[in-house]
C-alpha positions in Angstrom: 206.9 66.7 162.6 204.7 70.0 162.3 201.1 69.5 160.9 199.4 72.3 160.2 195.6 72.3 159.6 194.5 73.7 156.3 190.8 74.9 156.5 188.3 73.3 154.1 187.2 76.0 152.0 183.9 73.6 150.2 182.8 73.8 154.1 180.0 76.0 154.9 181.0 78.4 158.1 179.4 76.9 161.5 175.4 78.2 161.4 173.2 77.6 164.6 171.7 74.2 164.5 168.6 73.2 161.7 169.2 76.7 160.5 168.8 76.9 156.7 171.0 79.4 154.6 170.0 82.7 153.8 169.8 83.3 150.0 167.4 86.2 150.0 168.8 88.8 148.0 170.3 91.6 149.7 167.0 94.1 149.8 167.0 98.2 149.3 166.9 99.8 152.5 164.8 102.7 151.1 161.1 102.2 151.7 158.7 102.1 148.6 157.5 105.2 147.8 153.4 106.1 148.0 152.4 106.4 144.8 149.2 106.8 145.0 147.3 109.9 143.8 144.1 111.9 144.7 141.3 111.0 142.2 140.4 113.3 139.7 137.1 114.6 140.1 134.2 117.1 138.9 135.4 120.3 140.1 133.9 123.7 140.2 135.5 124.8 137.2 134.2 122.1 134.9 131.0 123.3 135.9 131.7 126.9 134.8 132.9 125.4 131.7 129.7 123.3 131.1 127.8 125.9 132.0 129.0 128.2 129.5 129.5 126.6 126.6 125.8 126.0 126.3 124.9 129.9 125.5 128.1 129.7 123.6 127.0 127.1 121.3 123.5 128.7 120.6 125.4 132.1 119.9 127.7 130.5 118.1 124.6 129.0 115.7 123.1 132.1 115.8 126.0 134.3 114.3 127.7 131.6 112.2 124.0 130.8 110.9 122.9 134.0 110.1 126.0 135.1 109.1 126.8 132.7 106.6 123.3 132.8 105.0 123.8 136.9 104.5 127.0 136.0 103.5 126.0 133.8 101.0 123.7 136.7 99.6 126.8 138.5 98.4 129.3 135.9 97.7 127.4 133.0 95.8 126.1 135.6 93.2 129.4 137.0 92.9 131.1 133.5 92.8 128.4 132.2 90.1 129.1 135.9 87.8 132.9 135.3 88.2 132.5 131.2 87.1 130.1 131.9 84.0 132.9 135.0 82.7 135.8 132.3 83.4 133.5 129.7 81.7 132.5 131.4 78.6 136.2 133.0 78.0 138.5 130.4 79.0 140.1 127.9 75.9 140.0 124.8 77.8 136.6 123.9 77.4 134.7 123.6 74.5 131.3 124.8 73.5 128.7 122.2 73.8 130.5 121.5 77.8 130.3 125.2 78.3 127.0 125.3 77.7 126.2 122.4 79.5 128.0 123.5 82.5 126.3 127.4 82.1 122.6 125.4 82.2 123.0 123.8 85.5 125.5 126.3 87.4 122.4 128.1 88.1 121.2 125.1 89.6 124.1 124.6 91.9 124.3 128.6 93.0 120.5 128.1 94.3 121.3 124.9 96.1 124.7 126.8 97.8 121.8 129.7 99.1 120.2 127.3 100.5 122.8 124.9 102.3 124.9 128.3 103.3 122.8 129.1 106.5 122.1 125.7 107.9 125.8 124.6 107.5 127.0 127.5 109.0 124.5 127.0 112.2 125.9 123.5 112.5 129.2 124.7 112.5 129.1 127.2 114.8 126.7 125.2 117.3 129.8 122.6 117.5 132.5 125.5 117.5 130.6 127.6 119.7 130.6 124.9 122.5 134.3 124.4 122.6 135.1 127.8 122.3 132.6 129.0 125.1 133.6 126.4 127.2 137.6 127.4 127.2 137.5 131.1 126.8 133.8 132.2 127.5 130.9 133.3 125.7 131.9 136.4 124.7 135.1 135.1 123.3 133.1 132.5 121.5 130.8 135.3 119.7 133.9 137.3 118.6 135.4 133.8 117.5 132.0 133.0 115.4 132.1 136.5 114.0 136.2 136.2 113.0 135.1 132.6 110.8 132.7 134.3 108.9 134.7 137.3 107.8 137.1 134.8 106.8 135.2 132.7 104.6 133.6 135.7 103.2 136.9 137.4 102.5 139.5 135.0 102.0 137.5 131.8 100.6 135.4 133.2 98.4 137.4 135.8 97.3 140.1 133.5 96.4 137.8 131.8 94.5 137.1 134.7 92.6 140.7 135.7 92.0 141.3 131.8 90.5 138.2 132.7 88.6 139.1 135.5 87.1 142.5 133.9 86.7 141.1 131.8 84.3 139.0 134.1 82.1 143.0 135.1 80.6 144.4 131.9 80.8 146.2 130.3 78.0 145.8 126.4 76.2 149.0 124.8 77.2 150.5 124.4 73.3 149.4 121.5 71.6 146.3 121.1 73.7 143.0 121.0 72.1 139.6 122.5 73.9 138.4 119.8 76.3 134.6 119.2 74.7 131.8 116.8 74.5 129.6 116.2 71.5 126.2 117.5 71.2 124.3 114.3 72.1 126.5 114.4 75.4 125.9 117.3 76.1 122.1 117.1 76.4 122.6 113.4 77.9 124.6 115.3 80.7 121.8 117.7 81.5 119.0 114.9 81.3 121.3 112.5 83.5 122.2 115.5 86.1 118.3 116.1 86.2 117.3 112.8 86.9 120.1 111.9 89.6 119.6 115.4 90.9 116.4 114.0 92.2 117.6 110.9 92.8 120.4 112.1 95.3 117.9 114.5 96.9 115.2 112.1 97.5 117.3 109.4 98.7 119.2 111.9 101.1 115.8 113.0 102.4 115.0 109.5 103.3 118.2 108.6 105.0 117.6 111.6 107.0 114.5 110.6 108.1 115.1 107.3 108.5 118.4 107.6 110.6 117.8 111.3 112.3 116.4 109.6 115.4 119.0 106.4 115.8 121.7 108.7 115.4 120.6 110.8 117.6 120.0 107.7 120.5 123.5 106.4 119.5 125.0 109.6 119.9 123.7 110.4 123.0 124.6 107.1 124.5 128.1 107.3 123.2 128.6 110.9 124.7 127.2 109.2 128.3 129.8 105.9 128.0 132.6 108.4 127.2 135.0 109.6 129.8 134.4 113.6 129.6 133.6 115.4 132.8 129.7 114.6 134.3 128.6 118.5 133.8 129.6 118.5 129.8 127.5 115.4 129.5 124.4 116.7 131.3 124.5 120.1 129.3 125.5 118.0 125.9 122.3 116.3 126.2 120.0 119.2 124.7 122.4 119.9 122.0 123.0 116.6 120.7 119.4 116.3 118.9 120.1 120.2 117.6 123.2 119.3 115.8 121.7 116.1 114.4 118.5 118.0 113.3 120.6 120.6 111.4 122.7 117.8 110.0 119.5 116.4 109.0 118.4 119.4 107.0 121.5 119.3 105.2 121.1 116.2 103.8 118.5 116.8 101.0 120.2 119.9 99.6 123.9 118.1 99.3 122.2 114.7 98.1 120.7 116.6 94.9 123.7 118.9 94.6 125.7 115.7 94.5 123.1 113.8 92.2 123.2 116.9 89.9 127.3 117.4 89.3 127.9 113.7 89.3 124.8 112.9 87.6 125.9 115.1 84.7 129.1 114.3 84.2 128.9 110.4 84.3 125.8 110.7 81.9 127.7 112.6 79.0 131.0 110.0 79.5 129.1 106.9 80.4 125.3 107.3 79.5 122.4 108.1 82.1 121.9 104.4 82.5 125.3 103.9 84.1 124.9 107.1 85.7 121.9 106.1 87.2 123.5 103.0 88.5 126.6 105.1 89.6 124.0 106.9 91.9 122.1 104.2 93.5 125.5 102.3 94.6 126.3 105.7 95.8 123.1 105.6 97.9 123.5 101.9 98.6 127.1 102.6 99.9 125.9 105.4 102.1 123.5 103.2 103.8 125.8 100.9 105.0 128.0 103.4 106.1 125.2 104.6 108.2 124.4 101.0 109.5 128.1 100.4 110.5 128.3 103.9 112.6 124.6 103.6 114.1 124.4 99.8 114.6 127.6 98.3 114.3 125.8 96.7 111.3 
C-alpha cells in the first residue's frame, strides 16, 4: 500500500531557529520627501515698503485733510440749501416737524464743517499707508486725490439729486403729512439742545480719558502681531497720529449725535427719557471702550 504525505497547511514554513515572524507591514520603497522650507524673513523689499508708506500716509492726511475740509466749503452749503427746499416743499412732513427740523439743520451743517477736515485726515493717514506701501507715494497722492473727487462728486451730489427728488415728490394716497404737535415740537428742540451738549461733553471726556490707553494698547497689539519687523518700527509714529485725530472727532460726533437723537426722542418720548436715552448711550460706549482697551 502507497502512502502519500499530505503537507500540513496550519504549519508555519521551517524559519531559522528562535526567529520570530515578521509581521511588519510591507513598507514604501520611496524615501520621505524633505519638506522642509526656507523661513520667511524681512527682506529688502518690505523695507522699501515700510519705508514708503510713511510719506505716503502723511500725504495721504495732507490731501484727504485739506481736501475734504475745502470740499466741505462747497458741498455742505449746497447739501443744507438743497435739504431746507426738499423740507419746506415736500408733503410728507408736517409743519410744526418742518420747522423743528429747519431750526437745528443749521446746527448739524456747522458741526459737518467742522468734522469734514479731521475725518478726512484720518482717513487718508490709514489709506495713505496702505496705498504707499503697495504702489508708492506717488500712486498714493493720486489715490488720495481720486477719493475726494469722489465724494465731492458722486456722494454729495447724489445727495442732492435725492434732495431735489423730494422737493416734487408725491403723498402716497391715503397718507396723511407725518407731523408732531406744537408742544413736541419745542420739546424736540429743548431735548436736542440739552443732549447736544450732553453727547459732546461726554465724547470730549472719553477722548481724554481713553486717548492715551488706546494708544498703549494699540501700539502693543501692532508689536504682538505677525506683520513684517520694518511696518512695525515705522507704524510706531503713526499710531498716536491716528488716535489723536480720532480723538478730535469725538466731541463733534458726540454733540451731533446728542443733537439728532436728542430731538427726536424728546418730541416722541419727552426730554426726560431722552435724557436717559443718552446717558445709556454714554454708559454703553464706556464699556465698549473698556472691553477693547482692557479686556474689561
Amino acid at each position: 500500500m502507497n502512502i502519500t504525505a499530505t503537507p500540513n497547511t496550519n504549519q508555519p514554513i521551517m524559519r531559522a531557529a528562535n526567529q520570530p515572524p515578521n509581521n511588519t507591514p510591507p513598507q514604501d520603497p520611496t524615501p520621505p520627501q524633505d519638506t522642509w522650507q526656507t523661513p520667511k524673513k524681512d527682506d529688502a523689499s518690505n523695507v522699501w515698503k515700510a519705508l514708503r508708506a510713511v510719506p505716503s500716509a502723511l500725504a495721504g492726511a495732507v490731501i484727504c485733510g485739506v481736501g475734504a475740509g475745502a470740499a466741505s466749503l462747497v458741498d455742505v452749503p449746497r447739501v443744507t440749501v438743497s435739504a431746507a427746499q426738499a423740507l419746506a416743499k415736500t408733503p410728507k412732513i408736517g409743519t410744526n416737524l418742518k420747522v423743528m427740523t429747519g431750526v437745528l439743520m443749521p446746527f448739524a451743517a456747522v458741526a459737518s464743517m467742522v468734522l469734514s477736515p479731521v475725518a478726512g485726515a484720518l482717513y487718508g493717514l490709514c489709506t495713505g499707508f496702505v496705498n504707499g506701501a503697495e504702489r508708492g507715494v506717488g500712486a498714493a497722492a493720486k489715490m488720495a486725490a481720486h477719493d475726494i473727487k469722489t465724494y465731492h462728486n458722486e456722494a454729495c451730489g447724489n445727495a442732492v439729486k435725492w434732495l431735489k427728488d423730494e422737493q416734487t415728490a408725491n403723498l402716497p394716497e391715503g397718507e396723511t403729512p407725518y407731523d408732531v404737535s406744537l408742544g413736541g415740537a419745542a420739546k424736540g428742540l429743548v431735548g436736542g439742545a440739552i443732549n447736544g451738549t450732553i453727547g459732546g461733553v461726554a465724547a470730549t471726556g472719553l477722548a481724554v480719558g481713553y486717548a492715551i490707553p488706546a494708544f498703549v494698547r494699540a501700539e502693543a497689539e501692532m508689536w504682538k502681531s505677525d506683520i513684517p519687523l520694518p511696518f512695525k518700527v515705522v507704524g510706531t509714529p503713526i499710531v498716536p497720529v491716528a488716535v489723536g485725530l480720532a480723538a478730535c472727532l469725538a466731541p463733534v460726533a458726540g454733540a451731533l449725535y446728542g443733537l439728532g437723537m436728542g430731538a427726536k426722542d424728546s418730541y416722541s418720548k419727552g426730554i426726560g427719557e431722552s435724557v436717559v436715552h443718552t446717558g445709556e448711550t454714554v454708559k454703553d460706549a464706556v464699556h465698549g471702550l473698556n472691553k477693547v482697551i482692557f479686556n474689561s
